[in-house]
C-alpha positions as CSV (number, residue, x, y, z in Angstrom):
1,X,48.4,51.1,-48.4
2,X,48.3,51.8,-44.7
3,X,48.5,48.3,-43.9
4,X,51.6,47.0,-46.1
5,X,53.6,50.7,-44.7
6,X,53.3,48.7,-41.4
7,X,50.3,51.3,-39.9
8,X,48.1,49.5,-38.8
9,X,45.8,51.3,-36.4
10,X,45.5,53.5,-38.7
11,X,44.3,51.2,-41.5
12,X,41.6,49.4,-39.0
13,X,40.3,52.6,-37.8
14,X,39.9,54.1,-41.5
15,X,38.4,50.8,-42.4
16,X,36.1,50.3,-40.0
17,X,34.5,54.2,-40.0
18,X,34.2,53.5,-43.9
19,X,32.2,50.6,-43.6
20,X,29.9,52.1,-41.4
21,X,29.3,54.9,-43.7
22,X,29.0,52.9,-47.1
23,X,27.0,50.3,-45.3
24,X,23.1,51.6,-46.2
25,X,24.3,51.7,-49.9
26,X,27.2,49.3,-50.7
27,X,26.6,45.8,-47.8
28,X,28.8,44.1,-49.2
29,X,31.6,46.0,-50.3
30,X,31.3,47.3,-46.2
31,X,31.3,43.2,-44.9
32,X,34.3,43.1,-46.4
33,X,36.0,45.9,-45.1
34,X,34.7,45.4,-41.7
35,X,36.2,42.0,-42.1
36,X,39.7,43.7,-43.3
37,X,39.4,46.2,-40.3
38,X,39.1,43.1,-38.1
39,X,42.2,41.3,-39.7
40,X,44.4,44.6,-38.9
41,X,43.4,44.7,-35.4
42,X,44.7,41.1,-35.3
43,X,48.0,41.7,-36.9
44,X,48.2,44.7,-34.7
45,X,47.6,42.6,-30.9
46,X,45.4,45.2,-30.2
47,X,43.1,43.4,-28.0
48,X,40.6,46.5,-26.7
49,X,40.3,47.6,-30.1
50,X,39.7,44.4,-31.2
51,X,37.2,43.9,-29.0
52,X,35.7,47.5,-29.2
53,X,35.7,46.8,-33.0
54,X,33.8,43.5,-32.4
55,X,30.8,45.4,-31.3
56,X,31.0,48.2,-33.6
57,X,30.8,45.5,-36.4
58,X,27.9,44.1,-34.4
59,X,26.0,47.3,-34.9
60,X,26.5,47.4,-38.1
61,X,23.3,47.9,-40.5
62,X,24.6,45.1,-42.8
63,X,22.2,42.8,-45.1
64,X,24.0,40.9,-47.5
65,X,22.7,38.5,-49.9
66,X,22.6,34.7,-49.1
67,X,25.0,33.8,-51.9
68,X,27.8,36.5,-50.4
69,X,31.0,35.3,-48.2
70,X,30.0,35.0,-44.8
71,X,32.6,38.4,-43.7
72,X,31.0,39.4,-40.8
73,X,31.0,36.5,-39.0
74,X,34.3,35.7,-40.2
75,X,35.4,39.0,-38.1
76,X,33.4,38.1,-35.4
77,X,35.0,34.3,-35.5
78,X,39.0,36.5,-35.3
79,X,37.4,38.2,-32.3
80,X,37.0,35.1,-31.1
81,X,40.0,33.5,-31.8
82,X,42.1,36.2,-30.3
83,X,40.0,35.6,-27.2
84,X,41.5,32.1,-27.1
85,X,38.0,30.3,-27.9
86,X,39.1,28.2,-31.3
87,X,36.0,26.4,-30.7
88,X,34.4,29.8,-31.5
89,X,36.3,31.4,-33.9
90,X,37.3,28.7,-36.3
91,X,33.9,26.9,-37.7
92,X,33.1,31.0,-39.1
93,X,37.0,31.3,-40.4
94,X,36.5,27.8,-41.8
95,X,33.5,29.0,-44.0
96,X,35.2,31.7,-45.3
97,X,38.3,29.3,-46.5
98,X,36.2,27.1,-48.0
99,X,33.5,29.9,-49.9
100,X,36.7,30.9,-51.6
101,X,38.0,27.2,-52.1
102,X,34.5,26.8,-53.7
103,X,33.7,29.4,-56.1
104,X,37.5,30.7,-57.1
105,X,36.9,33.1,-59.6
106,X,33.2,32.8,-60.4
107,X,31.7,35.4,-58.6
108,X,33.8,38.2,-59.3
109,X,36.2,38.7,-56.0
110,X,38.7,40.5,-56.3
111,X,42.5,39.5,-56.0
112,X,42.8,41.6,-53.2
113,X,40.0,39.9,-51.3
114,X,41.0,36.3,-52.3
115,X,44.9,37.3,-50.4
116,X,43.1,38.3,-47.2
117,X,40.7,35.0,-47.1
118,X,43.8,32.9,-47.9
119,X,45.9,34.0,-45.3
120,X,43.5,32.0,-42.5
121,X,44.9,28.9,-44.0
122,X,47.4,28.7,-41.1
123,X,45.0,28.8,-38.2
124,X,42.8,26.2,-39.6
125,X,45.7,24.1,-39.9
126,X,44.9,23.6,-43.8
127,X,48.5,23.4,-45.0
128,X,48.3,21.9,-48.1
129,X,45.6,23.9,-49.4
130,X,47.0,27.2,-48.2
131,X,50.0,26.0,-50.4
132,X,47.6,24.9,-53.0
133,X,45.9,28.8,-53.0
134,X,49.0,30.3,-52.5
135,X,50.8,28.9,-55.6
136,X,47.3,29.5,-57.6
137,X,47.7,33.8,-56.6
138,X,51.4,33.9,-56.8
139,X,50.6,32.6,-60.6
140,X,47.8,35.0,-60.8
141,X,49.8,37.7,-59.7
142,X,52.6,37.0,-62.3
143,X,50.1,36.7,-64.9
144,X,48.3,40.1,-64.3
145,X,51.8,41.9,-63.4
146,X,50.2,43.0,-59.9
147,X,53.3,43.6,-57.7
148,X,51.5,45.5,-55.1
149,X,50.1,41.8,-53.1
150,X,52.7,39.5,-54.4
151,X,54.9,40.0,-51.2
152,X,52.0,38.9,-49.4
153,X,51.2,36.1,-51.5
154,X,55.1,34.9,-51.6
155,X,55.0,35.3,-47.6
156,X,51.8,32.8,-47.2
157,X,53.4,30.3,-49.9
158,X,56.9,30.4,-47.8
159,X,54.8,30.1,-44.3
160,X,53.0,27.0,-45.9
161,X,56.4,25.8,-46.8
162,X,57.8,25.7,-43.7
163,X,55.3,24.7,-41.7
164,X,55.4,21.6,-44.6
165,X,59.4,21.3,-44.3
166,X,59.9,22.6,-47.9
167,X,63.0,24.7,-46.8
168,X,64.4,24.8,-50.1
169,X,61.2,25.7,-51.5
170,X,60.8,28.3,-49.0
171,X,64.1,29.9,-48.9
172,X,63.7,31.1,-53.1
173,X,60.0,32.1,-52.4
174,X,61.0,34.4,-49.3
175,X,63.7,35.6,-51.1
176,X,62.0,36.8,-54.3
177,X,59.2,38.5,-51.6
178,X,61.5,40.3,-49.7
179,X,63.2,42.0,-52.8
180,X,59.9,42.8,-54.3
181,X,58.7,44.2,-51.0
182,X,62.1,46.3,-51.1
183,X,61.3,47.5,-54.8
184,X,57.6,47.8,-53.9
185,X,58.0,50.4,-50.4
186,X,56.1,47.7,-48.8
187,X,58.2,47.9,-44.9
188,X,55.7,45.4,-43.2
189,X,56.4,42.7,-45.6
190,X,60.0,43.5,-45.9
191,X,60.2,42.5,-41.9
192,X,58.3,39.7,-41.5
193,X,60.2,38.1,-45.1
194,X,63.2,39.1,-43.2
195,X,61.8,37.2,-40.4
196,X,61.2,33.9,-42.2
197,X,64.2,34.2,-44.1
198,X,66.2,34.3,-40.7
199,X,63.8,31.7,-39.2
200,X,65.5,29.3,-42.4
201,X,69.0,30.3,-41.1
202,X,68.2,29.2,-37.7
203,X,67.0,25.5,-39.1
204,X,70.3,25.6,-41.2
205,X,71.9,26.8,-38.0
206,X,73.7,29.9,-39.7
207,X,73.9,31.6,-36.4
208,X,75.5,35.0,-37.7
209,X,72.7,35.5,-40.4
210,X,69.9,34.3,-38.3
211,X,70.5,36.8,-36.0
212,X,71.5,40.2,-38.6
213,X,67.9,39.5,-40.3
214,X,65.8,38.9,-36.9
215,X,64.1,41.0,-34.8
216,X,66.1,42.8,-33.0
217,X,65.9,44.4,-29.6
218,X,63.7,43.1,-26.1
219,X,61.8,39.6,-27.7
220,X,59.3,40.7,-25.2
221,X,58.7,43.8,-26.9
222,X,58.2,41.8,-30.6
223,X,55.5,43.4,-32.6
224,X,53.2,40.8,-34.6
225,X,54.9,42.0,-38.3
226,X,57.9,40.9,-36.2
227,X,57.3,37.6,-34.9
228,X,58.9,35.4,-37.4
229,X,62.3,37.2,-36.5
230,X,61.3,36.5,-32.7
231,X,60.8,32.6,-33.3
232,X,63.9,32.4,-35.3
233,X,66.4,33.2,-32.1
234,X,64.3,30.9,-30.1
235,X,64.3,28.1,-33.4
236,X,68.4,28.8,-33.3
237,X,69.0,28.3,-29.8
238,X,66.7,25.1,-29.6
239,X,68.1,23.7,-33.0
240,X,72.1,24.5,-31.2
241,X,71.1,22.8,-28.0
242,X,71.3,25.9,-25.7
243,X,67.6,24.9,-24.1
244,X,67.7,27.8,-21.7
245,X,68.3,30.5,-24.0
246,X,65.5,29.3,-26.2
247,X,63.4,28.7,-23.2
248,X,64.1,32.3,-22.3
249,X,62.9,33.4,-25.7
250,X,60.0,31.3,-26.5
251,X,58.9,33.0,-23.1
252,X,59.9,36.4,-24.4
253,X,58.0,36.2,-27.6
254,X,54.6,34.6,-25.9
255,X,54.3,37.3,-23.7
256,X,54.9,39.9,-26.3
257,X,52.6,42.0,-28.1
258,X,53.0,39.1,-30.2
259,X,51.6,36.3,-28.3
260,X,48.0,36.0,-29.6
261,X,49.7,34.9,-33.5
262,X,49.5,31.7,-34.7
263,X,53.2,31.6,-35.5
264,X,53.5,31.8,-31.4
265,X,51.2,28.7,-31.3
266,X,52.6,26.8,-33.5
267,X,55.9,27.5,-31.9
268,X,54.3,25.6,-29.0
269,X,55.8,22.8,-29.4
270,X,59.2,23.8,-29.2
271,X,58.9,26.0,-26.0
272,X,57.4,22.4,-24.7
273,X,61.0,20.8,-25.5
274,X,63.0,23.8,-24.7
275,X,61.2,23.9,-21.0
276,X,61.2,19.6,-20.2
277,X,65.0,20.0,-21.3
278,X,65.7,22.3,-18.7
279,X,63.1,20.7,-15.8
280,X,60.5,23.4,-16.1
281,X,58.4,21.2,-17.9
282,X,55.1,22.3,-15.6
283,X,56.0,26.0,-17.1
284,X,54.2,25.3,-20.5
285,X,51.5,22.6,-19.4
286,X,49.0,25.5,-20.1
287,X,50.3,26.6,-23.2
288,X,50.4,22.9,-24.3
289,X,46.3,22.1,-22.7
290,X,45.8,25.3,-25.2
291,X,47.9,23.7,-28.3
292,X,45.9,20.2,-27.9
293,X,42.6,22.2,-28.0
294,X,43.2,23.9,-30.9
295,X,44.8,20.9,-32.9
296,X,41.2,19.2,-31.8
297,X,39.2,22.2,-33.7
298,X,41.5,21.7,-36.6
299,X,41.2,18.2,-37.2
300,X,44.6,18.3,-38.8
301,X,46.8,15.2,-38.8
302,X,50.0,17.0,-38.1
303,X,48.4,19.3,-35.8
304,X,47.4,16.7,-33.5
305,X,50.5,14.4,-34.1
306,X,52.6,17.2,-32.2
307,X,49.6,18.0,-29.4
308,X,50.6,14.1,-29.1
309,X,54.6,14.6,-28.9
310,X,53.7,17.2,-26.7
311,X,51.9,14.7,-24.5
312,X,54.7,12.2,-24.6
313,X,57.2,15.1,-23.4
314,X,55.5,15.8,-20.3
315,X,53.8,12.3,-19.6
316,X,55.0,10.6,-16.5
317,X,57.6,7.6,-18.0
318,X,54.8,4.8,-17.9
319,X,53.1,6.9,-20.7
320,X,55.0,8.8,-22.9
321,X,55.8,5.6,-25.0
322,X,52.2,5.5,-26.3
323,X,52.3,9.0,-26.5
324,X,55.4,9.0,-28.6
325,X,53.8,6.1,-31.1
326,X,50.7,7.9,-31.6
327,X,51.9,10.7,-33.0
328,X,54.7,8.5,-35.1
329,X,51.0,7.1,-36.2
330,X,49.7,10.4,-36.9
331,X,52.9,11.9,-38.6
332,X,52.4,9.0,-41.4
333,X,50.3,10.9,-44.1
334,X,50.4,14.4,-42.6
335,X,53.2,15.5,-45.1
336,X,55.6,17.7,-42.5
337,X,58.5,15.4,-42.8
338,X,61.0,17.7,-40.2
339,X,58.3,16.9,-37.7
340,X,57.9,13.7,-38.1
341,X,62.1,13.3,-38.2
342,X,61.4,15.7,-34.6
343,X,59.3,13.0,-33.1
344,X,61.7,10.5,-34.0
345,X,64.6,12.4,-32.8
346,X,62.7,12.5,-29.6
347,X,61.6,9.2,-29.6
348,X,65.2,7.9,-29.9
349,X,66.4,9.9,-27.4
350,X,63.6,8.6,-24.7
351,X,64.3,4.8,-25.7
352,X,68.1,5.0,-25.6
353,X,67.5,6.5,-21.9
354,X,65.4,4.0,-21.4
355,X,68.1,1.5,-22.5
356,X,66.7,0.2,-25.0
357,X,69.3,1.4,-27.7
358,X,69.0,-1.4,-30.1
359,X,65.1,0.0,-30.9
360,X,66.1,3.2,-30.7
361,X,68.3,2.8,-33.9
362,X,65.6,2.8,-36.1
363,X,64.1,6.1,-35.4
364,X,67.1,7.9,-34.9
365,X,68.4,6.6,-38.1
366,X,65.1,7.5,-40.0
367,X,65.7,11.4,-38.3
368,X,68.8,12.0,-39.3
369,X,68.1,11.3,-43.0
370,X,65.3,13.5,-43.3
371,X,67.5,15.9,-41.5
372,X,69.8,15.5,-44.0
373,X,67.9,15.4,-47.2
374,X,66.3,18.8,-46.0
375,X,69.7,20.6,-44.9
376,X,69.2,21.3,-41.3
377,X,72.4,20.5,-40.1
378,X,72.1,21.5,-36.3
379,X,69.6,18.8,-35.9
380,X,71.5,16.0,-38.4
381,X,74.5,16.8,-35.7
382,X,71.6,15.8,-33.0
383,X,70.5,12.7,-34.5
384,X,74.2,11.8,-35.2
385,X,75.1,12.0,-32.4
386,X,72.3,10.3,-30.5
387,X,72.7,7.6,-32.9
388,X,76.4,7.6,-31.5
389,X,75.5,6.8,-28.4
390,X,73.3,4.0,-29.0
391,X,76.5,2.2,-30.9
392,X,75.9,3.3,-34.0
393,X,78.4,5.7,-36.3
394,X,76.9,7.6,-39.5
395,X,79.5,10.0,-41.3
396,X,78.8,13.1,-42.3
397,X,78.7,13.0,-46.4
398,X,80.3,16.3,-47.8
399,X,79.9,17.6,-51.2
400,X,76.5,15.0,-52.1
401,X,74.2,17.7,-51.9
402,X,71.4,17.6,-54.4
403,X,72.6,20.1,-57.5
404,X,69.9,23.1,-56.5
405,X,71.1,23.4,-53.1
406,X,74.5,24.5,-54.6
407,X,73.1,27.7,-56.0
408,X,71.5,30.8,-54.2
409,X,68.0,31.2,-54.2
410,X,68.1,33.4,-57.0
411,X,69.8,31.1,-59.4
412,X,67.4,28.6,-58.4
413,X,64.5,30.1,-59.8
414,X,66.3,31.0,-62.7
415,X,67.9,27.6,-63.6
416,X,64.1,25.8,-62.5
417,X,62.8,27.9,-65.4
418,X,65.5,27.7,-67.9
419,X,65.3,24.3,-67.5
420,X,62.0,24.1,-68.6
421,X,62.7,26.1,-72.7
422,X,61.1,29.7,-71.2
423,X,63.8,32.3,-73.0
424,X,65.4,34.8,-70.8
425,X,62.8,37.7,-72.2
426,X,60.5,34.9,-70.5
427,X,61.6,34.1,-67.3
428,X,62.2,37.8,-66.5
429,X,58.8,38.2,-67.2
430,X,58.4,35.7,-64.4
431,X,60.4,37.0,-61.6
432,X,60.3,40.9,-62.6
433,X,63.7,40.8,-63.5
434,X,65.5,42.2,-66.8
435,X,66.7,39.5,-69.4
436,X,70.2,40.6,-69.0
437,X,70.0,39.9,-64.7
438,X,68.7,36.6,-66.0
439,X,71.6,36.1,-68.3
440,X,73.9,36.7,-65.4
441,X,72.2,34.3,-63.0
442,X,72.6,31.5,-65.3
443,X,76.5,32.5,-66.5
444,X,76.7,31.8,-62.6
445,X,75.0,28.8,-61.8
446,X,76.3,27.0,-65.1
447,X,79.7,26.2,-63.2
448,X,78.0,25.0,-59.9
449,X,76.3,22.6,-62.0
450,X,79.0,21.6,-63.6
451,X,76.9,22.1,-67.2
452,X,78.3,25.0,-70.0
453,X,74.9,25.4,-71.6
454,X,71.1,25.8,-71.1
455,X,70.9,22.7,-73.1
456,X,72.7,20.8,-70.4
457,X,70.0,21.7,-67.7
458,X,67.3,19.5,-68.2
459,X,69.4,16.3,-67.7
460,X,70.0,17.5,-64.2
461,X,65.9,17.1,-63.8
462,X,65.1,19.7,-61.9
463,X,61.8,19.9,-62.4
464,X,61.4,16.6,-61.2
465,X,63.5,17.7,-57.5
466,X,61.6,21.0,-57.2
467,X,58.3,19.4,-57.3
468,X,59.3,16.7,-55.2
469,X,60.1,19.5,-52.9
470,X,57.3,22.1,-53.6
């Protein structure tokens, strides 16, 4: 429990002193909690106890059998990592991921264990199946009625989300999370689903809630349970145009106790934008050398198509065209829609400067209806008007909004279910609510929908949206 009531060093420390104990008698059992000890240290930024713990785990008496998940180097590959050597620390990370992929349930692992090993899905840059294994634990969580790591579980599934551009998605699972880490006295999950939940108000460009649910305080004091608030003032500013301010806190947050996360890298990108918008682009060459090498370890498609737009952004003007078209190439099948729509954006942007505004149409028209279709407003209002400028006009349509994104996140999930026959005894069941809070989330969403029974729901098909938006 140490380690959901936000304490950290204590929960590493504990850890660690128990696996060395249990160790002669229980190997596996202590791999595994070296391995958790290791994963504290990281979400604490501790780097000297991270590397004191590196080779107290190195000293460890530890023979497990050949068939058992590879913990200990797992730990040693976060060690690693934390280090800044990807090349090191994600092959042993990797192995982990995919024992777990592998043998699911077979071998006995417990719930608890299968959470922890998920969570590496983000470094790896394995989206789709941290999605995937997220969605599998949030059902198994359901099904078993094990509160205590659903928070956990809903944050991973709504990280995964956004990284994919599933706002919509990610908005109901973050909100569910954070009132289930409320319920649950679970303070380390209630900030960081704070966090993402205000890091979706900055893409929606709701300035006055972004900033109530972030972080608050110095950025450069930003603890690692904190970091999604961080990101999110930085994501606002960038999103409202104000390139210095987010410059400022992209800067902030990277030299914070939470610099070493991989939320911080993959915010990467953006301090690249934030910084070549405001001529400082030879500010975040390193950070960007260190983006491209870790998109290389990860193989991943949408990884490496923004290591390319990257690339473009601070290419000399002879070579940021080719730049720009390999990571359009890239962006193709890598399933993150808003950054593919981002490279667009861009890429309008450089051809219309270039004055080539007739080709730049195309791009900048593609943008802005992704931007659309996924409600970020802030950056439709970019695209619009860079599409403006080329000659081009696209009103704003008001009051077309697909029928889910007229109801809070709550109602969503509610409606989503009813829609599908499950009762109200049923969907409570579902989302740990009582049958008669059920009952007043639909009496609610019935007028927004324009329906006056459950009946009425399943012609609105959405089923068919939500998984086209999962």
């Amino acid at each position: 429990m140490a380690r959901e009531q936000g304490r950290l060093e204590a929960s590493y420390s504990v850890l660690l002193d128990t696996a060395a104990d249990i160790a002669p008698h229980a190997p596996q059992t202590a791999a595994f909690m070296a391995y958790e000890a290791m994963t504290a240290a990281w979400l604490a930024g501790h780097r000297q106890s991270i590397d004191e713990m590196s080779h107290r785990i190195a000293g460890l008496d530890v023979t497990t059998p050949p068939h058992a998940l590879p913990y200990l180097p797992a730990a040693e590959g976060i060690a690693r990592l934390a280090a800044g050597n990807p090349g090191g620390g994600l092959p042993p990370l990797r192995a982990l991921f995919e024992g777990l992929r592998a043998e699911r349930h077979d071998r006995g692992h417990t719930l608890r264990e299968r959470v922890s090993i998920a969570s590496w899905f983000s470094p790896l840059g394995a989206l789709e199946t941290g999605n995937d294994l997220a969605a599998e634990l949030d059902r198994e969580c359901r099904e078993q009625g094990a509160l205590g790591p659903l928070p956990l579980v809903l944050l991973l599934r709504t990280r995964a989300r956004i990284f994919l551009g599933r706002h919509s998605c990610a908005l109901m699972g973050a909100t569910e999370g954070l009132r289930i880490a409320q319920d649950t006295g679970q303070p380390h999950y209630v900030g960081q689903l704070s966090g993402v939940l205000a890091y979706l108000a900055a893409l929606d460009g709701d300035e006055e809630r972004c900033r109530e649910l972030a972080a608050k305080g110095d950025l450069r004091q930003v603890l690692p349970g904190q970091v999604w608030g961080g990101t999110a003032i930085a994501m606002l500013e960038l999103g409202l145009g104000r390139h210095e301010a987010a410059l400022r806190a992209y800067e902030d947050v990277a030299a914070s106790p939470s610099g070493h996360t991989i939320v911080v890298l993959y915010c990467v990108p953006d301090r690249v934008e934030a910084a070549v918008r405001t001529g400082k682009a030879d500010s975040v060459r390193e950070p960007a050398r260190t983006f491209a090498e870790w998109t290389e370890h990860t193989g991943a498609a949408g990884a490496r198509a923004l290591a390319a737009r990257c690339r473009a952004l601070l290419a000399p003007e002879t070579e940021a065209e080719a730049a720009y078209e390999e990571a359009l190439a890239l962006h193709v099948d890598d399933g993150r829609p808003f950054e593919r729509a981002r490279t667009e954006l861009l890429f309008g942007e450089w051809l219309r400067r270039a004055g080539r505004r007739s080709e730049a149409r195309a791009p900048l028209r593609s943008a802005l209806d992704t931007f659309e279709l996924l409600a970020s407003p802030p950056w439709a209002e970019r695209a619009r008007a860079e599409l403006r400028a080329t000659g081009e006009s696209r009103v704003r349509h008001v009051g077309d909004e697909a029928p889910l994104e007229r109801l809070t996140p709550q109602e969503r999930q509610v409606v989503r279910l009813a829609a599908t026959g499950l009762t109200n005894r049923d969907i409570g069941a579902q989302l740990f609510l009582s049958p008669r809070t059920v009952g007043y989330h639909l009496y609610n969403a019935y007028p927004k929908l324009g329906v006056a029974s459950r009946g009425e729901l399943t012609r609105l098909r959405f089923r068919d949206q939500e998984e086209a938006t999962a």
